[in-house]
Backbone bond lengths (Angstrom), bond angles and torsions (degrees), N, CA, C in turn:
res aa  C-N    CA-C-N  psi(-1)  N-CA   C-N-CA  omega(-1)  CA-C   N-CA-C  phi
1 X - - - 1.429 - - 1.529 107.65 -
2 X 1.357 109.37 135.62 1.622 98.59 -179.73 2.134 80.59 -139.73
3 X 1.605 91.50 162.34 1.458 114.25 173.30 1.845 109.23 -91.80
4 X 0.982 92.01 146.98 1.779 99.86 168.96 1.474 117.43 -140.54
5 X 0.902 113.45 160.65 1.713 129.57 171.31 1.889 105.93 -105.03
6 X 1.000 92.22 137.24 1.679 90.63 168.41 1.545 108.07 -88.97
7 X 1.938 106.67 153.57 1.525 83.66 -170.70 1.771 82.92 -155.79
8 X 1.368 125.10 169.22 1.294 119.03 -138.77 1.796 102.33 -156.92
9 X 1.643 98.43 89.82 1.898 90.43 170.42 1.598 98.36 -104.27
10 X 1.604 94.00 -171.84 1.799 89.69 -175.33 1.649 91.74 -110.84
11 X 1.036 123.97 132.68 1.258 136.12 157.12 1.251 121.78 74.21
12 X 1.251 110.07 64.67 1.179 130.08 170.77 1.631 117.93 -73.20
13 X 1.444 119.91 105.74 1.654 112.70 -174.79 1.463 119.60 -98.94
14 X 1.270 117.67 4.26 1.472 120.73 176.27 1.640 116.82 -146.44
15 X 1.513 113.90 126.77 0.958 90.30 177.08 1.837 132.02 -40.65
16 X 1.532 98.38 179.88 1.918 81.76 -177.37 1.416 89.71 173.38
17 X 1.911 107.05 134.66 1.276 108.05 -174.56 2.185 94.75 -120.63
18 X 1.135 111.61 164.93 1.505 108.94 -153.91 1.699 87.63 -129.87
19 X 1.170 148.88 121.34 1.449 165.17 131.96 1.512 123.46 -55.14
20 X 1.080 112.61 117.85 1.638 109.73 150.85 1.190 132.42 -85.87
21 X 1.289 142.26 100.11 1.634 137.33 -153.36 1.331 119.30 -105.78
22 X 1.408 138.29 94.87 1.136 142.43 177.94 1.511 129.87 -105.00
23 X 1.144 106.99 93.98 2.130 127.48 -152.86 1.373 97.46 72.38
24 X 1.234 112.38 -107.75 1.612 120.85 -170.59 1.152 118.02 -123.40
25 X 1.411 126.59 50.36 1.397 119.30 171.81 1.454 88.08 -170.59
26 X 1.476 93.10 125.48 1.317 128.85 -176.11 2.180 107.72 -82.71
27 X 1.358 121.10 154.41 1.122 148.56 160.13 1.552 138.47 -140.47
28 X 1.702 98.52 100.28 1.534 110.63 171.46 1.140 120.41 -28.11
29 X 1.631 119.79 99.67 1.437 124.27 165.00 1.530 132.70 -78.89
30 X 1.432 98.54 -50.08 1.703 114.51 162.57 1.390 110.48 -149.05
31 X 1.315 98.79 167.09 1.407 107.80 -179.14 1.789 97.25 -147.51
32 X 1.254 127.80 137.84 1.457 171.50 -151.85 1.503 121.61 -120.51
33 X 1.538 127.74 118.05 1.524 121.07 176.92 1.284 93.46 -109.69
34 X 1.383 138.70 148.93 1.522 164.20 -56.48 1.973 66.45 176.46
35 X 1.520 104.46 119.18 1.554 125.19 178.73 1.618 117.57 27.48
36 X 1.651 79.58 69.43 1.733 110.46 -176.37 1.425 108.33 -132.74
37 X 1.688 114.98 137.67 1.684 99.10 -169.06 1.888 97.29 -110.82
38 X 1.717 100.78 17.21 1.194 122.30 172.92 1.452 158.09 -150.92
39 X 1.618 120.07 105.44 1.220 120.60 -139.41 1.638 110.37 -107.78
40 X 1.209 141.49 -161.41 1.032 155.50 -149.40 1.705 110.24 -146.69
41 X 1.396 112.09 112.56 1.554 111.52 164.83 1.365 107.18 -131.56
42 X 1.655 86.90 142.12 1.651 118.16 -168.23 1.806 102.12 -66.27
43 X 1.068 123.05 142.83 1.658 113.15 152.15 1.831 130.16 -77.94
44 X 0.667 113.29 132.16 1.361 132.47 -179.44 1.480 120.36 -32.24
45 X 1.584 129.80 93.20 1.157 135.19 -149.09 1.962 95.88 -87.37
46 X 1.551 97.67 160.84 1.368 109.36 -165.64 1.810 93.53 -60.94
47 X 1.264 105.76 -36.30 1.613 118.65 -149.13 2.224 99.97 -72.86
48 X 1.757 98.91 -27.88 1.291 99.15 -165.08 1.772 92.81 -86.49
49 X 1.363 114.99 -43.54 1.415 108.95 174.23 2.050 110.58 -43.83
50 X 1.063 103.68 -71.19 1.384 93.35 161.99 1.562 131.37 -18.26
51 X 1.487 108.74 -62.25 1.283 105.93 179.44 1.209 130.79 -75.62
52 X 1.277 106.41 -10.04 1.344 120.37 157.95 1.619 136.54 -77.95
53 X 0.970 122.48 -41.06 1.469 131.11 145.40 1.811 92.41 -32.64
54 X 1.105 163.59 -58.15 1.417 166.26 -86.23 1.451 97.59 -132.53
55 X 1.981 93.11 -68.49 1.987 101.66 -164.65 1.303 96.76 -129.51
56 X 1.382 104.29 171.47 1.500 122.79 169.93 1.443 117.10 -68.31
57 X 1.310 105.45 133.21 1.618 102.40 177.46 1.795 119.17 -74.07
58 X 0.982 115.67 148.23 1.246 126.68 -178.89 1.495 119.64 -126.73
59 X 0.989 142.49 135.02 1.743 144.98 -161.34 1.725 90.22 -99.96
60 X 1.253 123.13 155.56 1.342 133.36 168.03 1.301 110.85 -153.05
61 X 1.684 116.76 96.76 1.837 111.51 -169.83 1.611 96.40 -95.96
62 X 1.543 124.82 118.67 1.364 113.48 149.11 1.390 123.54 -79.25
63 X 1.208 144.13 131.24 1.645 153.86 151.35 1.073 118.15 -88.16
64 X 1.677 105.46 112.40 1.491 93.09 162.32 1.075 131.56 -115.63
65 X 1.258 161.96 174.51 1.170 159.68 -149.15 1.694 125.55 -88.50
């Protein structure tokens, strides 16, 4: 079970899920439905705060078609 926030761009045309990447292990930030002006973000797990204190954050957007 995880918590989310609803969250809202305009015109989104493909689905698309959004990562936070800190060294080598990635964390689901949001995720996006394919001609939706509204998406879903995860809250911030104890384990990613951790890894962050550690490394630099990095953004990772997949799009898909």
């Amino acid at each position: 079970m995880v918590l989310i926030n609803p969250v809202t761009k305009v015109d989104v045309q493909a689905p698309r899920l959004v990562f936070h990447k800190y060294g080598d292990k990635y964390f689901l930030t949001q995720a996006w439905l394919r001609n939706s002006d509204s998406g879903k973000e995860l809250f911030v797990s104890a384990k990613e705060i951790q890894m962050a204190r550690d490394y630099r954050q990095t953004q990772v957007d997949l799009q898909g078609k």
